[in-house]
Phi, psi and omega in degrees: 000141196259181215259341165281316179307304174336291192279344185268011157280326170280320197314313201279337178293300206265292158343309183301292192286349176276337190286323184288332119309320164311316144005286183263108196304317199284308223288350196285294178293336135359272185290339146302327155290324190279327177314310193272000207255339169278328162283333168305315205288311184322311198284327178293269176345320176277335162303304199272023142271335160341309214244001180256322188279358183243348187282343182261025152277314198252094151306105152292117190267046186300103178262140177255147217015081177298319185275014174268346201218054199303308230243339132337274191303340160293355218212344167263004187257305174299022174240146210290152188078336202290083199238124183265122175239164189265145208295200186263149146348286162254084176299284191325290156350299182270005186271328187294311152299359192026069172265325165236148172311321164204187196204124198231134190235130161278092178302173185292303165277044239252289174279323174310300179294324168290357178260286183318343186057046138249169186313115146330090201258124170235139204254119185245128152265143189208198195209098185289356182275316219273148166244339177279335178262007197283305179296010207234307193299330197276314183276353161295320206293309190335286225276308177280354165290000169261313143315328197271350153297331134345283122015286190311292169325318197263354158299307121011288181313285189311339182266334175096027142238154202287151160281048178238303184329313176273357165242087176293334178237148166241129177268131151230126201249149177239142186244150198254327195284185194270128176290357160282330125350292170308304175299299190315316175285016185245321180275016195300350185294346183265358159280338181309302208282330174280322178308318185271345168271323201259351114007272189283001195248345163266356203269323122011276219278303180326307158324284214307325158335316194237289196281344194255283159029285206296296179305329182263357177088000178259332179332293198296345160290320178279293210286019187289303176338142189287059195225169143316159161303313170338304217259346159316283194278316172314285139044253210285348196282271158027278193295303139009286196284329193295327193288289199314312180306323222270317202317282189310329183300329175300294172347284185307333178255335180278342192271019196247340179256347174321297189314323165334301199264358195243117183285058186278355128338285178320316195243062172062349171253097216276110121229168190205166165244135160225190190312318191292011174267332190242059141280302201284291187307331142336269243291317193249016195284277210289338179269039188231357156303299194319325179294290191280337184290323180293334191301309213291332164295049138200352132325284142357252158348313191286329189312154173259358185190174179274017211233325162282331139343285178295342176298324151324311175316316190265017175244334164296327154328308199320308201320347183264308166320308157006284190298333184285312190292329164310293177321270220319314222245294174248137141300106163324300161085219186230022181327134168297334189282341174326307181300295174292021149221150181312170176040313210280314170314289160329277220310301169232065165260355182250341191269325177276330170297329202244346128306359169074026175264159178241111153313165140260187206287311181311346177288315168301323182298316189279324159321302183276342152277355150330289164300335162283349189253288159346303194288320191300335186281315198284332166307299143020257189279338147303357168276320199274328177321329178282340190271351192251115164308327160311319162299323183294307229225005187284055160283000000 
């Protein structure tokens, strides 16, 4: 058989299953929901710390003895945004109830001790489990450690001695990365989330190919045809990787317009996908489709049925996770054996791409043949598994 017969025989194989996917309208939007539902959420979530960061400009201050501490509190009133009320009865109680966020009490002896120039103790109550109250307790701590610097300095000052004085070392950090650099480790769900659509966006088709095939009684009819196994299953691998292909691109565009919709300016972070980006994401995206879609055919394959097929399916997912959580956890860096493992090698070529660094070309070369060579071996052995009457006939 020549290598043109070959391929247009895989060509009608792989056409038969995207058409036949396409078909079925729930598993399509399925796999669209399942892409998309993860930069969305991301994109909710980053809006409402966004919107907790705008609420801790204008701060309510419930304070309980105001009058111990006239020139405090004056001094919290003038400052912007800042609104001083008089505290609860029972602060804890009502902080415990998250009836006020936090709650700051002025002891009685308060000016006596601020007269004498020793440390003042001011009681701030807040509830650190509240996640929503984080911010606004972090800019009351700000603003009084800002007062009690002040405080120091003209205490300092009144003795004839420089405020310098009490600060013998000055730190100046000089930073070498980049704020796209910066944004990327703090933004990392978006290489994970492009890693898990070309995962999960061919695994639909890959089942239903094979363990759902097998189970409905048509498996045995396609392979009656005069062909190799070979052009069966490259076929149905294809269609696969094509799904898988299409999966990340959506991705790859919602996550590239998320920053549209996102105040991530407002919370110190400049990023962006523009054109120079998605070369790298191409480069290092799509031969790692190619990669999960043959695991998931021959996972697949071994399955007895389609309903264990899918159960494989949802442990084989985690393996796309993997790499996001090591990023989360470790710096990763950039070691060369890095490239040369399958899902971990994406992962962070996209994480140095989308950081604005451009690997180099031998990373991508070593990445993608990883994965082409991984796929071509499992593509193989799923040939020869169609080629086992058990596999064919195992219902």
């Amino acid at each position: 058989m020549t290598v043109g017969r070959s391929l247009r025989q895989i060509g009608i194989v792989l056409r038969k299953e995207l058409k036949d996917s396409l078909r079925d309208r729930r598993a399509m939007w399925s796999i669209v929901f399942s892409v998309s539902i993860g930069p969305l959420i991301i994109g909710f979530m980053m809006n409402r710390v966004a919107d907790r960061q705008r609420e801790a400009e204008r701060v309510r201050v419930p304070v309980v003895g105001t009058q111990h501490a006239p020139a405090l509190v004056d001094w919290l009133k003038q400052q912007s945004g800042v609104e001083i009320v008089e505290g609860p009865d029972n602060p804890e109680e009502a902080v415990r109830n998250q009836v006020e966020e936090l709650t700051i009490i002025i002891p009685k002896d308060f000016a006596e001790t601020f007269k004498q120039s020793k440390p003042a103790v001011l009681q701030i109550i807040s509830d650190s489990s509240r996640n929503d109250a984080r911010p606004t307790v972090e800019r009351v701590r700000r603003l009084l450690q800002q007062y009690s610097a002040e405080i120091s300095s003209l205490r300092l000052i009144a003795r004839g001695v420089s405020p310098s004085a009490a600060q013998p070392v000055v730190l100046e950090d000089i930073e070498v990365s980049t704020a796209q650099q910066r944004a990327a480790q703090i933004l990392t769900f978006i290489p994970m989330f492009i890693v898990m659509a070309g995962f999960v966006g061919g695994m639909q088709i890959a089942t239903d190919a094979t363990a759902g095939e097998r189970e409905r009684g048509s498996l045995e009819p396609l392979l009656v045809n005069p062909a190799p196994r070979l052009v069966f299953v490259g076929g149905k691998w294809l269609a696969a990787a094509v799904a898988a292909m299409a999966s990340t691109a959506l991705t790859t565009v919602l996550c590239a317009n998320l920053p549209r919709f996102l105040p991530l300016e407002e919370m110190g972070i400049r990023f962006r996908i523009g054109p120079e980006h998605i070369t790298g994401i191409i480069g290092a995206a799509l031969p790692m489709c190619l990669f999960s879609s043959a695991l998931q055919s021959t996972v697949a394959t071994l399955a007895r049925s389609f309903k264990e097929a899918q159960s494989y399916m949802g442990v084989l997912v985690l393996l796309p996770m993997i790499p996001g959580v090591l990023g989360a956890l470790y710096p990763l860096g950039n070691a060369q054996w890095m490239y040369a493992t399958p899902m971990l090698g994406p992962y962070v070529l996209l994480t140095n791409v989308l950081g604005g660094q451009r690997p180099a070309m031998n990373a991508f070369l070593v990445s993608a043949g990883i994965s082409l060579v991984s796929a071509a071996i499992l593509v193989r052995i799923t040939a020869t598994l169609f080629e086992s009457e058990r596999i064919v006939f195992g219902r």
